[in-house]
PDB file of N, CA, C and O in Angstrom:
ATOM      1  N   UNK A   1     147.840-163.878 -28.262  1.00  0.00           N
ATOM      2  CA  UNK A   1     148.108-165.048 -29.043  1.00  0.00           C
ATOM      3  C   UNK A   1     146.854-165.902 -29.046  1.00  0.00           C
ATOM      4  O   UNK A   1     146.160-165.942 -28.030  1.00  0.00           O
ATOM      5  N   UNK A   2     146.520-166.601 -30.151  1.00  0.00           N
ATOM      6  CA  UNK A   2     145.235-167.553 -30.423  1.00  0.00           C
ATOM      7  C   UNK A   2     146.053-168.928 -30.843  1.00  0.00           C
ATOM      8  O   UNK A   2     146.611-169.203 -31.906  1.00  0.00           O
ATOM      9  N   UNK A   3     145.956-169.490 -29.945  1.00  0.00           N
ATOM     10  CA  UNK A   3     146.254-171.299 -30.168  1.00  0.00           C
ATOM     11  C   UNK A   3     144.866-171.792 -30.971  1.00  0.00           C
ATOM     12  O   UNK A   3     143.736-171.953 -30.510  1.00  0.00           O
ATOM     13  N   UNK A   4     145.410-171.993 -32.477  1.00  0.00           N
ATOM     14  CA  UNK A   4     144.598-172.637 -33.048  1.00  0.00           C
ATOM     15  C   UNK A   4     144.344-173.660 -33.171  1.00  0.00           C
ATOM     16  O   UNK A   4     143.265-174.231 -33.008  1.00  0.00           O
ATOM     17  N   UNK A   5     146.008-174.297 -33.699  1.00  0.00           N
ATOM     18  CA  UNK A   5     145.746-175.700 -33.799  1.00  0.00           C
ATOM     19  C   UNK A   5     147.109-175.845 -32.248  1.00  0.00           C
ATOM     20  O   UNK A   5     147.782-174.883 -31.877  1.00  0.00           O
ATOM     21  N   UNK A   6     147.165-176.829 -31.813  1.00  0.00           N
ATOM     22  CA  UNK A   6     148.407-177.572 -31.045  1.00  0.00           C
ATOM     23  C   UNK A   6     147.463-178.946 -30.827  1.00  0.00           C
ATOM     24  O   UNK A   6     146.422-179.249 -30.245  1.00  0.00           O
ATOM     25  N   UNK A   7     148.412-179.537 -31.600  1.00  0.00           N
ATOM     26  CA  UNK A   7     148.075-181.379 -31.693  1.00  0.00           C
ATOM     27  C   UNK A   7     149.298-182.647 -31.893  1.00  0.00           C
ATOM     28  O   UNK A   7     150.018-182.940 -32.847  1.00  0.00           O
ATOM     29  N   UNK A   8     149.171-183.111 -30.775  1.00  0.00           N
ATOM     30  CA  UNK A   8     150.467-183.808 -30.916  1.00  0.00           C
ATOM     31  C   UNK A   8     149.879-185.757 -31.146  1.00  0.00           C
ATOM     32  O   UNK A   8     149.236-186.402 -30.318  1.00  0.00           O
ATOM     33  N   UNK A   9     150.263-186.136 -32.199  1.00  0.00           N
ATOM     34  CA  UNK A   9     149.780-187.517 -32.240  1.00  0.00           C
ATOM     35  C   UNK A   9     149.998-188.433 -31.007  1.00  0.00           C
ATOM     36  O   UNK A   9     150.582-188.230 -29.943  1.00  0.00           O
ATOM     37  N   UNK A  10     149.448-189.325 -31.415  1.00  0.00           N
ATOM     38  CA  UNK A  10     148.848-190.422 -29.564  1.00  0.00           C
ATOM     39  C   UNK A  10     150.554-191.169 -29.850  1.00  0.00           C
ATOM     40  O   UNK A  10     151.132-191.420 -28.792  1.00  0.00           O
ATOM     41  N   UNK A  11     150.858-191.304 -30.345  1.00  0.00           N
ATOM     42  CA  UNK A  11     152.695-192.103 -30.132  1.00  0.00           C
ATOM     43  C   UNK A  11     153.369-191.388 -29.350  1.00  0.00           C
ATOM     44  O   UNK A  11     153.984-191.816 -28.373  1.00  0.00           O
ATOM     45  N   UNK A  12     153.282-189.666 -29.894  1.00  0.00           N
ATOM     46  CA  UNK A  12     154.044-189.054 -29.024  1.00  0.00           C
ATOM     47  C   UNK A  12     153.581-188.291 -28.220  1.00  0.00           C
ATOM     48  O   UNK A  12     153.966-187.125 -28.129  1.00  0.00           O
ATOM     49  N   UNK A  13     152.530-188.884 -27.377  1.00  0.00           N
ATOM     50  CA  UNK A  13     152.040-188.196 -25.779  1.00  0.00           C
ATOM     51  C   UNK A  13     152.977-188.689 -24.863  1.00  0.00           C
ATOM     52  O   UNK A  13     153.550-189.776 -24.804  1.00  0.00           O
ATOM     53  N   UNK A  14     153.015-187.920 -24.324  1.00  0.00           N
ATOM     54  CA  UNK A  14     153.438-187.810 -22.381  1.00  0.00           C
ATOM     55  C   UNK A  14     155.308-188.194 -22.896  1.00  0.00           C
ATOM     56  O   UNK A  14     156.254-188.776 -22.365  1.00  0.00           O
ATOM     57  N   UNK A  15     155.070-187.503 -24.145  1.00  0.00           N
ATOM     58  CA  UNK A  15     156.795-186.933 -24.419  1.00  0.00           C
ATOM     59  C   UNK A  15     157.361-186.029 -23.692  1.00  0.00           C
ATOM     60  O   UNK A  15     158.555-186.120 -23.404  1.00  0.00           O
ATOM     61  N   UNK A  16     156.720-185.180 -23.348  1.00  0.00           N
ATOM     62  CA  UNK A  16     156.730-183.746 -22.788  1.00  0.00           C
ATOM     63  C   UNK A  16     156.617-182.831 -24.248  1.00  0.00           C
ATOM     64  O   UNK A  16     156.938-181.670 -23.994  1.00  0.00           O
ATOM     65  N   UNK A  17     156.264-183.008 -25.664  1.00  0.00           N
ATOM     66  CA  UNK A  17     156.453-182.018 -26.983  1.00  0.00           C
ATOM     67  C   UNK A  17     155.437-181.820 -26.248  1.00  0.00           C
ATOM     68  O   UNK A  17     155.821-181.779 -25.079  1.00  0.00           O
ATOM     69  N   UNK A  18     153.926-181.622 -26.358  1.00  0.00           N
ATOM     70  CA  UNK A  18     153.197-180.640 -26.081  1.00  0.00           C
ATOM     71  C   UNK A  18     153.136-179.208 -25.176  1.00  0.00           C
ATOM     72  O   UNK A  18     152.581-178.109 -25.159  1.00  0.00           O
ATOM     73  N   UNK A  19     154.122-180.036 -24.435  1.00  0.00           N
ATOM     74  CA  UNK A  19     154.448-178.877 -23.392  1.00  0.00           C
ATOM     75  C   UNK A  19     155.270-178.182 -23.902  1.00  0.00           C
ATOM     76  O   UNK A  19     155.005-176.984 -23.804  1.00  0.00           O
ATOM     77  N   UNK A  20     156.706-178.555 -24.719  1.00  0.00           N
ATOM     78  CA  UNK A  20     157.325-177.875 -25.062  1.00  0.00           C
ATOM     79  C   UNK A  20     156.914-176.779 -26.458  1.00  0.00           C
ATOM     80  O   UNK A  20     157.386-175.679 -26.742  1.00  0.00           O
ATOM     81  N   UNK A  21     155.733-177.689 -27.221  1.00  0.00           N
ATOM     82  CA  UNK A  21     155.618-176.790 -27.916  1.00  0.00           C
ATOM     83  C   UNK A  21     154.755-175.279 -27.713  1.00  0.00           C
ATOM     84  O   UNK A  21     154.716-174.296 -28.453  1.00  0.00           O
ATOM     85  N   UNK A  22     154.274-175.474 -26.751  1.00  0.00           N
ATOM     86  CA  UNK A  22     153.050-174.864 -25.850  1.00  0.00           C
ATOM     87  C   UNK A  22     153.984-173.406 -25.135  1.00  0.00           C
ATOM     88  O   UNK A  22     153.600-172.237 -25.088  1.00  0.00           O
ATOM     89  N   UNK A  23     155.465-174.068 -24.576  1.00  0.00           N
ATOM     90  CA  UNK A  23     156.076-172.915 -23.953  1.00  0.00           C
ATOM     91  C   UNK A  23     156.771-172.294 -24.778  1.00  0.00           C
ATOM     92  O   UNK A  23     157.210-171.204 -24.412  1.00  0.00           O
ATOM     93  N   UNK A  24     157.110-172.806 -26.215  1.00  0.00           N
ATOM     94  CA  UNK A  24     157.872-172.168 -27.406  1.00  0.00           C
ATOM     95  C   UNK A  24     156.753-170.904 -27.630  1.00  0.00           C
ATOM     96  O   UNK A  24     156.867-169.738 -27.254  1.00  0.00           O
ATOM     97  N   UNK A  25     155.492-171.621 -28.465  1.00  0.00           N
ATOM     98  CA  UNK A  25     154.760-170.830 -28.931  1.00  0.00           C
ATOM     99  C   UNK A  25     154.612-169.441 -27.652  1.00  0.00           C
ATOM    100  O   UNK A  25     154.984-168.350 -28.085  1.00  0.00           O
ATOM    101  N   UNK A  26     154.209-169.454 -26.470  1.00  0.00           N
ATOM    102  CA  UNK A  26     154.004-168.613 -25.150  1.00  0.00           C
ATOM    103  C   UNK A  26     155.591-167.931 -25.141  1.00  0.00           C
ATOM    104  O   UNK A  26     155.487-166.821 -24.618  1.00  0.00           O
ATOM    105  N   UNK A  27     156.689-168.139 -25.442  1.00  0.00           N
ATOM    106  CA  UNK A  27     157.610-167.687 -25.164  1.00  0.00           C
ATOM    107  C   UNK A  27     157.664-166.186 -26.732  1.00  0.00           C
ATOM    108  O   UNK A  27     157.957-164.992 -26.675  1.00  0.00           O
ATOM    109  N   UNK A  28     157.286-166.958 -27.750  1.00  0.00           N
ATOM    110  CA  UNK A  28     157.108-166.183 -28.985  1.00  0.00           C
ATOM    111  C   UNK A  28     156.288-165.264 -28.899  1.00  0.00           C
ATOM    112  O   UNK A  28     156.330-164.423 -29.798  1.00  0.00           O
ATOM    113  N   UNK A  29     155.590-165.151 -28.152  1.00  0.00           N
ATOM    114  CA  UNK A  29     154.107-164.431 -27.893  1.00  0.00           C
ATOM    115  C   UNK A  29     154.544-163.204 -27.246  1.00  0.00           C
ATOM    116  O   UNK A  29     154.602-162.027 -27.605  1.00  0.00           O
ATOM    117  N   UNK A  30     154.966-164.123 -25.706  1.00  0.00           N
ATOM    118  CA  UNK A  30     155.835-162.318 -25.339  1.00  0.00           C
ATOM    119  C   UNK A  30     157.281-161.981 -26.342  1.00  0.00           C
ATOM    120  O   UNK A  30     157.682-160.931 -25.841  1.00  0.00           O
ATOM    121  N   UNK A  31     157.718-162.140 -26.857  1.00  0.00           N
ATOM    122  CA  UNK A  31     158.461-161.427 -27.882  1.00  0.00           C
ATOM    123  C   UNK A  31     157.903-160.544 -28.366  1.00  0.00           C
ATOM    124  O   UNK A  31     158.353-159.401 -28.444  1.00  0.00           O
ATOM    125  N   UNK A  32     156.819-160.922 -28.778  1.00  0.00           N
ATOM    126  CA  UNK A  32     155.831-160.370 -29.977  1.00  0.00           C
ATOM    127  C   UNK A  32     155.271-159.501 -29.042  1.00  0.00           C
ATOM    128  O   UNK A  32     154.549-158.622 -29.511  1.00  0.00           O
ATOM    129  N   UNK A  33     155.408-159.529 -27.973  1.00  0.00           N
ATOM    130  CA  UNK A  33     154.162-158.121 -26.931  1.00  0.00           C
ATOM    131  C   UNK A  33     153.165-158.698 -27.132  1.00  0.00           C
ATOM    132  O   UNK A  33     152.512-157.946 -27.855  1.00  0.00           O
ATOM    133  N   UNK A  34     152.584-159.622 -26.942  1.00  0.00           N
ATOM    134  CA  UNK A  34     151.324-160.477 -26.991  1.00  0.00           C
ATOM    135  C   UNK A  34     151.423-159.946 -25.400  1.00  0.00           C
ATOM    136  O   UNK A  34     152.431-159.514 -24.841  1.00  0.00           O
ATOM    137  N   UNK A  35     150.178-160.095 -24.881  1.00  0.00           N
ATOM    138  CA  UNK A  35     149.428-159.625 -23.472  1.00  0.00           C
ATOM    139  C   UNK A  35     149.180-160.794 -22.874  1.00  0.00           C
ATOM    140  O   UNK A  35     149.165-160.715 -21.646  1.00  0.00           O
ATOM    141  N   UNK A  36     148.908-162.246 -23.496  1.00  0.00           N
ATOM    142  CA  UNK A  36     148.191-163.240 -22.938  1.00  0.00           C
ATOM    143  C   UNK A  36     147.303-163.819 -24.343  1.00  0.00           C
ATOM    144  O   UNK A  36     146.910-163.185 -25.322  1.00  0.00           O
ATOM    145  N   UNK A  37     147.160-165.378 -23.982  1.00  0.00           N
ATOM    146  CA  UNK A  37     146.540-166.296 -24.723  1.00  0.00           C
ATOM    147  C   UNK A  37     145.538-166.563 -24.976  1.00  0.00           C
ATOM    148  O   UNK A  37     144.789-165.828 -24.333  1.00  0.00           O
ATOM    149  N   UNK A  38     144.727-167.563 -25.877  1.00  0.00           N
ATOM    150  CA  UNK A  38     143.223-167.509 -25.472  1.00  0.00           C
ATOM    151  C   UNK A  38     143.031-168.604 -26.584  1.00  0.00           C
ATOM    152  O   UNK A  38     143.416-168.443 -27.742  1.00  0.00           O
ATOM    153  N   UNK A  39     142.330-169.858 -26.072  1.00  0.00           N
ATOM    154  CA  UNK A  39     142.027-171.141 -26.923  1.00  0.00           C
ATOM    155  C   UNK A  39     140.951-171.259 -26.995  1.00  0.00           C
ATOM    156  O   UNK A  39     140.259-170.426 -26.410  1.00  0.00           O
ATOM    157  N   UNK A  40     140.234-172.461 -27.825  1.00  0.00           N
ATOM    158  CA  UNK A  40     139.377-173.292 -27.709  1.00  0.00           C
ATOM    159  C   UNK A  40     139.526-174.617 -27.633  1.00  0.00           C
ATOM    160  O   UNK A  40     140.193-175.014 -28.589  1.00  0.00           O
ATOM    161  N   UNK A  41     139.109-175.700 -26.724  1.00  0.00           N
ATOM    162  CA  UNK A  41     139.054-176.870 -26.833  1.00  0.00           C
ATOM    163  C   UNK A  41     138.154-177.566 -26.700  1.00  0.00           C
ATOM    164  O   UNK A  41     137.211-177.384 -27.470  1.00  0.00           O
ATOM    165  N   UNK A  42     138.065-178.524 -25.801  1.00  0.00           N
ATOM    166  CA  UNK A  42     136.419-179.315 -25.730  1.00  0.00           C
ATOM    167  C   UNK A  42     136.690-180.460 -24.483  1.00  0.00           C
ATOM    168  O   UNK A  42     137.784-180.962 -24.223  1.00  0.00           O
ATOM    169  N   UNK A  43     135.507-180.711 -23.844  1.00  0.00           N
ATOM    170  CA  UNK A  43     135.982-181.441 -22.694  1.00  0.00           C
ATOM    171  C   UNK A  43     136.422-182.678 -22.883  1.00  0.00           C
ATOM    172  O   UNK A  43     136.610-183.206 -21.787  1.00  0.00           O
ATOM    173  N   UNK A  44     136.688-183.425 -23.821  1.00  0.00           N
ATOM    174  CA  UNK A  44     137.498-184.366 -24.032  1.00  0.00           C
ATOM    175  C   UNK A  44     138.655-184.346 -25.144  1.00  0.00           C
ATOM    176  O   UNK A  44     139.029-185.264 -25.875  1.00  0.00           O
ATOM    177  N   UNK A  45     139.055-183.178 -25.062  1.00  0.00           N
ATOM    178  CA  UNK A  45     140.373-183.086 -25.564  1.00  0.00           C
ATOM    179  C   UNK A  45     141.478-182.644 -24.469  1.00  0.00           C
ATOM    180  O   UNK A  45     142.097-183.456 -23.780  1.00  0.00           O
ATOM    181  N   UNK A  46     141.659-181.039 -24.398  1.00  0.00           N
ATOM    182  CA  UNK A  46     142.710-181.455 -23.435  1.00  0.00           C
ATOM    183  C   UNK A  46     142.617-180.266 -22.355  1.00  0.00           C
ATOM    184  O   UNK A  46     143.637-179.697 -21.967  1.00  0.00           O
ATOM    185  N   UNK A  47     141.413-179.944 -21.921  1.00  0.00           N
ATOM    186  CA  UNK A  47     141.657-178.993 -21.254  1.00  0.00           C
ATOM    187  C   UNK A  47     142.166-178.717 -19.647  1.00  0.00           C
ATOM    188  O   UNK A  47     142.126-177.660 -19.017  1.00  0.00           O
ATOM    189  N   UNK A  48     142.704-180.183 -19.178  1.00  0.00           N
ATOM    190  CA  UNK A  48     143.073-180.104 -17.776  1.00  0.00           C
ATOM    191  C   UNK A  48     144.619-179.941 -18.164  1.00  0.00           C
ATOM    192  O   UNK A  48     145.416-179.500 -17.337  1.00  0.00           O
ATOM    193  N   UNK A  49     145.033-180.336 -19.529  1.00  0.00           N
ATOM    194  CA  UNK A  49     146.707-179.728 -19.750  1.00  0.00           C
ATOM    195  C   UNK A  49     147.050-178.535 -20.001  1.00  0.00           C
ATOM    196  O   UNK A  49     148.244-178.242 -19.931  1.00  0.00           O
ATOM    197  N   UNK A  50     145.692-177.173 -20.497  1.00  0.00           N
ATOM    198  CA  UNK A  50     145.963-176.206 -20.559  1.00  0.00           C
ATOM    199  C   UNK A  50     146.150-175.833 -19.002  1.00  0.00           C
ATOM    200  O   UNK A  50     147.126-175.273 -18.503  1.00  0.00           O
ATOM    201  N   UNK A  51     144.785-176.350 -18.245  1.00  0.00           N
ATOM    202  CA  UNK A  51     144.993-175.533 -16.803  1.00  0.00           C
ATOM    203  C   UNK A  51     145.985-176.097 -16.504  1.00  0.00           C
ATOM    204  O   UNK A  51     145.915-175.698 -15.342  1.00  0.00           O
ATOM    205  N   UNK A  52     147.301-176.966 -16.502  1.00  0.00           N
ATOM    206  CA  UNK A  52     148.692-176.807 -15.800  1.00  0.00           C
ATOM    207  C   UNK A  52     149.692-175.830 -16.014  1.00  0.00           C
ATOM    208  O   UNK A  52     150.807-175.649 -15.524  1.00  0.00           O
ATOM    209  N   UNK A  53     148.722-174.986 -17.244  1.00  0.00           N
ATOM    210  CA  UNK A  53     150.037-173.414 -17.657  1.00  0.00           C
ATOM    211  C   UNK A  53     149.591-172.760 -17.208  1.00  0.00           C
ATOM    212  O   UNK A  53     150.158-171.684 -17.400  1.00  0.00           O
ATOM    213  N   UNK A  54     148.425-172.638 -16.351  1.00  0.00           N
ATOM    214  CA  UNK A  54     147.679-171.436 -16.124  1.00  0.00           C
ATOM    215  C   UNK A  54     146.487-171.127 -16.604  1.00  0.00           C
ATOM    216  O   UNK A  54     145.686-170.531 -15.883  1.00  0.00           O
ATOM    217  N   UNK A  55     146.176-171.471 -17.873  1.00  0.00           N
ATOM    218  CA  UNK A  55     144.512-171.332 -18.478  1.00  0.00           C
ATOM    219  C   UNK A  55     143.219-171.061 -17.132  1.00  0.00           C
ATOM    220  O   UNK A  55     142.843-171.106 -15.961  1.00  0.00           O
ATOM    221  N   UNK A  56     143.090-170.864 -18.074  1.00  0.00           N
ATOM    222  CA  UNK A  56     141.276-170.853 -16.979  1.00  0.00           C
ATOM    223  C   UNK A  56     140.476-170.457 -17.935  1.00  0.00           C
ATOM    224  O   UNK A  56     140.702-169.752 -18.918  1.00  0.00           O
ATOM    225  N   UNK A  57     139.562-170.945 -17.583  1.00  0.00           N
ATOM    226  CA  UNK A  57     138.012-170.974 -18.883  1.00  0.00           C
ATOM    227  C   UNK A  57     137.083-169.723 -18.287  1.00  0.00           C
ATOM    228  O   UNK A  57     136.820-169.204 -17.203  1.00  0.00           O
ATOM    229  N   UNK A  58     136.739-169.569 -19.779  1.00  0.00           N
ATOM    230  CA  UNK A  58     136.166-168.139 -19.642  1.00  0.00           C
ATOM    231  C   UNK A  58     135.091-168.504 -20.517  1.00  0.00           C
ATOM    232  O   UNK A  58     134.662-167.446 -20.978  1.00  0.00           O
ATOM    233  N   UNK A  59     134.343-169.618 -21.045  1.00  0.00           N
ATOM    234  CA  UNK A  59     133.354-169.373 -21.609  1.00  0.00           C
ATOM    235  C   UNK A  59     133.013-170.894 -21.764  1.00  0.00           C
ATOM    236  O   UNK A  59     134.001-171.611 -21.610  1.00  0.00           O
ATOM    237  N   UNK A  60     132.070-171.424 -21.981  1.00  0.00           N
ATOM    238  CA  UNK A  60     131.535-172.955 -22.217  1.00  0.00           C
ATOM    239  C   UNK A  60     130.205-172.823 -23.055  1.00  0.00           C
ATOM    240  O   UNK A  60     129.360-171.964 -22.802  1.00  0.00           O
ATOM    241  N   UNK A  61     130.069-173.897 -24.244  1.00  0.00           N
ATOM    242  CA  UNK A  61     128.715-174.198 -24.625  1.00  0.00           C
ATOM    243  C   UNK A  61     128.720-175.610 -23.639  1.00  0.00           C
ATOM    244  O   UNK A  61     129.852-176.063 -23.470  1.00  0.00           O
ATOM    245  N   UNK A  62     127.757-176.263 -23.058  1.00  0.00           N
ATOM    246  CA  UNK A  62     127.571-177.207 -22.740  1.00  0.00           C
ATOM    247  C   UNK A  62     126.720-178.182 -23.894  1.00  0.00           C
ATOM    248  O   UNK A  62     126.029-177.673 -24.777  1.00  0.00           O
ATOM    249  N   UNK A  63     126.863-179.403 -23.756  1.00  0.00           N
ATOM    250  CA  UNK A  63     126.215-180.773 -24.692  1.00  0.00           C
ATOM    251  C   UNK A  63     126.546-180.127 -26.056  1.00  0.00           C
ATOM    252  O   UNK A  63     125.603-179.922 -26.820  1.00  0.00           O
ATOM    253  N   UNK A  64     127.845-179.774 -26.447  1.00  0.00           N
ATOM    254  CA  UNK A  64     128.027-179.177 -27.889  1.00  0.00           C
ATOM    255  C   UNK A  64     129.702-179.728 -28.039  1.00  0.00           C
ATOM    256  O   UNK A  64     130.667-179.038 -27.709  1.00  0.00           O
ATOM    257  N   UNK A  65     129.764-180.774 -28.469  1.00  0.00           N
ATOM    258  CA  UNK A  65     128.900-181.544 -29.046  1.00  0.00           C
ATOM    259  C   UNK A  65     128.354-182.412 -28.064  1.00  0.00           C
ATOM    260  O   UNK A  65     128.686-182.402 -26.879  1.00  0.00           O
ATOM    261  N   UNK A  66     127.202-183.438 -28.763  1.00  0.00           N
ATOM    262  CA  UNK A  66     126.149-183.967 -27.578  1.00  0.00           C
ATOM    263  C   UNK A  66     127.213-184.712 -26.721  1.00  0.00           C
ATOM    264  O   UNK A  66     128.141-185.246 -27.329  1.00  0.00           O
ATOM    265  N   UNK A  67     127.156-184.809 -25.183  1.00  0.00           N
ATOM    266  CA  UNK A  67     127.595-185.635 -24.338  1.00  0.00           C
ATOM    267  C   UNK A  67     129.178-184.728 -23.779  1.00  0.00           C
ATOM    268  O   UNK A  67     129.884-185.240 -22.911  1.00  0.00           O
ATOM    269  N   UNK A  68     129.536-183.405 -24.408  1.00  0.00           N
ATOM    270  CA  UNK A  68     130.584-182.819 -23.912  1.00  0.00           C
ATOM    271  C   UNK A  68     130.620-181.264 -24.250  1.00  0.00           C
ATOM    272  O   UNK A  68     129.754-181.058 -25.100  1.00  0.00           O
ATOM    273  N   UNK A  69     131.024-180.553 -24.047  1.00  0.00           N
ATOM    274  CA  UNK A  69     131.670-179.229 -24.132  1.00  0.00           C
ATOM    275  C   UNK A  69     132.386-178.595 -24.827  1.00  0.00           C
ATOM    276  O   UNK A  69     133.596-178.778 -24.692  1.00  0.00           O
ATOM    277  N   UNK A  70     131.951-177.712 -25.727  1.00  0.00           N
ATOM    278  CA  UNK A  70     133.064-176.408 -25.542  1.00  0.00           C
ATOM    279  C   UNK A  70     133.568-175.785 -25.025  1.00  0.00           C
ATOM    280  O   UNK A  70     132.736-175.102 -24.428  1.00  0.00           O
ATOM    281  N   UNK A  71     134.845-175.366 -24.699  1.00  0.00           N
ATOM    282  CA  UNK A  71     135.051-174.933 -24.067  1.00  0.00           C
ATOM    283  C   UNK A  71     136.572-173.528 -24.303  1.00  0.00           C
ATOM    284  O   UNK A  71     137.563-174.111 -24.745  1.00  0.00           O
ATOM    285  N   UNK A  72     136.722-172.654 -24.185  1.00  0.00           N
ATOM    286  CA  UNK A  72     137.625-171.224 -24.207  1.00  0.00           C
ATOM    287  C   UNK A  72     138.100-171.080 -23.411  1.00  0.00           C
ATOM    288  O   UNK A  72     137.323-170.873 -22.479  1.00  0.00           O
ATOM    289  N   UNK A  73     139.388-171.048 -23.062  1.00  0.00           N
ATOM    290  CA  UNK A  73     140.266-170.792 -22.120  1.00  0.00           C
ATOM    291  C   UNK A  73     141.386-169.539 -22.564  1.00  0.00           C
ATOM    292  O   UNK A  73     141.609-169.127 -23.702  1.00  0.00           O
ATOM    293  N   UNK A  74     141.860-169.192 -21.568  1.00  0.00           N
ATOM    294  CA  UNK A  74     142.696-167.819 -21.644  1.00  0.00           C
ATOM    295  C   UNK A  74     143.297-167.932 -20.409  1.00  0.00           C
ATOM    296  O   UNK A  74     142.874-168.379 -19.343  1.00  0.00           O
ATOM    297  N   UNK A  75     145.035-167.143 -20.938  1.00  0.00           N
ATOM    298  CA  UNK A  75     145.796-167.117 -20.083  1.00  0.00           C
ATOM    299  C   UNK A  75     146.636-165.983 -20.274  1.00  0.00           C
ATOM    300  O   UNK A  75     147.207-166.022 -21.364  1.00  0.00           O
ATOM    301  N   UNK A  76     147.034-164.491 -19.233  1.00  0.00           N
ATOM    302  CA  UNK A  76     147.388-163.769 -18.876  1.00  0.00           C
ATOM    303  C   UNK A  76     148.918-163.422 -18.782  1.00  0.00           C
ATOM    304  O   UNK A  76     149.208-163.111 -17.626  1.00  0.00           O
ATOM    305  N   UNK A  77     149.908-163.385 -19.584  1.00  0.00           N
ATOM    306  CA  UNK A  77     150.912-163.171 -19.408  1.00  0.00           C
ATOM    307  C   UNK A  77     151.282-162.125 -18.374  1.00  0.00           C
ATOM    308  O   UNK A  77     152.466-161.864 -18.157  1.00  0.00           O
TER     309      UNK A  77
END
C-alpha cells in the first residue's frame, strides 16, 4: 500500500480520524494481500504519528525543503 495523500484539517486534529483513517486504509491493505506500507512525509508534517503505527524511515533527503526533510517511511504488515 502507498499512502499518498492522508490529511486531516487543523479543526479536526487530535479527533482520533487520522488514526482511524490510517487503520481503515491498513486494514484494506491486508484484505487486498498488501505485504506492508510505505509513505512520504517531511519533518514537519507528521512523521512522529506514523512512528506510533509502526513506520520507520527508510530514506531521508535532508534541507529539502531548506530548514527540514524528506522523509519515507514503511511499515511491514
Amino acid at each position: 500500500m502507498f499512502v499518498d495523500w492522508l490529511w486531516v484539517r487543523p479543526s479536526s486534529r487530535k479527533t482520533g480520524l487520522g488514526t482511524r483513517l490510517l487503520e481503515k486504509a491498513e486494514a484494506v491493505a491486508r484484505e487486498r494481500g498488501c505485504l506492508g506500507a510505505h509513505l512520504e512525509t517531511f519533518t514537519f508534517q507528521a512523521p512522529d504519528f506514523y512512528r506510533r503505527f509502526g513506520y520507520e524511515e527508510f530514506g531521508r533527503i535532508d534541507n529539502y525543503p531548506p530548514g527540514h526533510a524528506t522523509i519515507w517511511m514503511k511499515k511491514t504488515f
